[in-house]
GUVEXLUM-750507 format. One record per atom (N, C-alpha, C): residue in one letter; x, y, z. Coordinates in steps of 0.02 Angstrom, whole numbers, plus 50000, padded with zeros to 5 digits. Layout:
N
AXYZ;...
//
This chain:
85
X582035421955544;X581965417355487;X581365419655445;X581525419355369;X581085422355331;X580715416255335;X580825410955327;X580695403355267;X580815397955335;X580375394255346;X580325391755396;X580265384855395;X579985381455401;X579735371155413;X579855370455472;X579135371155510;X579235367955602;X578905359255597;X578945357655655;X578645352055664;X577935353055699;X577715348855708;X577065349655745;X577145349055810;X576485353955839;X576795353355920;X577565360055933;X577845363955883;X578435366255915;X577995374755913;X578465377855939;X578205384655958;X578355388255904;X578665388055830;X578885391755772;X578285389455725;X578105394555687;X577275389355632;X578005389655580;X577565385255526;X577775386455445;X577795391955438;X578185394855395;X578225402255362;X578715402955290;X578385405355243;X578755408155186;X578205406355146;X578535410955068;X578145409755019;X577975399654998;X577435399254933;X577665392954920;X578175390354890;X578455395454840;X579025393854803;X579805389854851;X579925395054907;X580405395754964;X580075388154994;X579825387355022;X579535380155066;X579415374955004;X579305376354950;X579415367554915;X580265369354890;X580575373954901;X581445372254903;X581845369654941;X581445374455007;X581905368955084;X581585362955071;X580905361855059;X580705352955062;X580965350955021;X581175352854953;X581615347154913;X582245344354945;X582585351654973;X583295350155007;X583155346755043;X582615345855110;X582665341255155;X582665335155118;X582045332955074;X581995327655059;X582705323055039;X582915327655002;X583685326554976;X584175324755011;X584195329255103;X584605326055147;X584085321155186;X583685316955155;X583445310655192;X583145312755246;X582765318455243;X582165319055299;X581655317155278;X581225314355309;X580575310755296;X579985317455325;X579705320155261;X579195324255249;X578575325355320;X578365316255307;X577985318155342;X577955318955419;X578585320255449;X578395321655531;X578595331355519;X578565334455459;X578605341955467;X577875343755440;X577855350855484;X577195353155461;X577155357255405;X576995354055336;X577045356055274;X576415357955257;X576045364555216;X575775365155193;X575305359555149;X574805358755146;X574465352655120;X574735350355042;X574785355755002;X575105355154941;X575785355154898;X576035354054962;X576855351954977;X576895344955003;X576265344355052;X576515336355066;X576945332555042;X576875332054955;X577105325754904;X577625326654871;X577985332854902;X578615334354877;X579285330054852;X579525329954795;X580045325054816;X579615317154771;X578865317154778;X578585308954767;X578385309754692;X578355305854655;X578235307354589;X577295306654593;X577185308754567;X576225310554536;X576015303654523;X575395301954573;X575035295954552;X574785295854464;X574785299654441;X574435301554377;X575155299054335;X575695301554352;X576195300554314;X576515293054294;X576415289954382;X576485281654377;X576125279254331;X575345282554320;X574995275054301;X574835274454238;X575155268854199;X575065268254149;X574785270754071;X574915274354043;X574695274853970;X574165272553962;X573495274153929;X573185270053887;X573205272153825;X573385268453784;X573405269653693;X573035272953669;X573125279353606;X572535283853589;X572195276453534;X571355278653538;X571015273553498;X570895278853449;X570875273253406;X570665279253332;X569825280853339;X569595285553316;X568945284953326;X568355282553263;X568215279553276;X567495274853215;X567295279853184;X566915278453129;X566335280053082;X565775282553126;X565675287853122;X564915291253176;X564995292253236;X565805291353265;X565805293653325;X565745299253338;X566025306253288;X566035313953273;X565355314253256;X565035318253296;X564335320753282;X564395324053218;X564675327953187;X564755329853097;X565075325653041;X565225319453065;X565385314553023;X565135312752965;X565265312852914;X564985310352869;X565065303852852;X564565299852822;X564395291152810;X565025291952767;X565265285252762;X565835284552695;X565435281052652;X565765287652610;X565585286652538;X565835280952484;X565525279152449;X566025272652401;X566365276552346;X566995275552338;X567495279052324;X567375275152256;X567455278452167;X567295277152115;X567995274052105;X568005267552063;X568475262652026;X568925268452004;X569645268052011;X569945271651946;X570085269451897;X570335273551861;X570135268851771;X570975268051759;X570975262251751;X571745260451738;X571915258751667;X572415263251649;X572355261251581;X572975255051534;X572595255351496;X572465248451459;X573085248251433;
//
């Protein structure tokens, strides 16, 4: 076996690239094996789980104020236009 996923405790280690081992872990996941009783590389663990970062919520872009940009310039008072008569 090139590409491997043992359990812990068995006499075969993990083996294969990472690409190859987060494929069999998708497939497993896919046939309803539960990740964590195989011995997965640490950065495979979460295979299959969507990204805490991804769950959590949006926060809205804020516009940014007057003087928050260190090169900001003060606002200027913008001259009346001349409307004609």
């Amino acid at each position: 076996f090139s590409v491997l996923i043992s359990r812990p405790g068995s006499q075969a280690a993990t083996r294969g690239n990472s690409k190859q081992l987060e494929s069999l872990a998708r497939a497993m996941k896919q046939g309803g094996f539960d990740l964590g009783e195989w011995a997965l590389p640490p950065e495979l663990k979460n295979v299959g789980r969507p990204d805490a970062d991804a769950m959590a919520p949006k926060k809205p872009a804020s516009k940014p104020e007057a003087g928050d940009e260190p090169n900001a310039e003060p606002d200027k008072e913008t001259p009346p236009q001349a409307r004609p008569d």
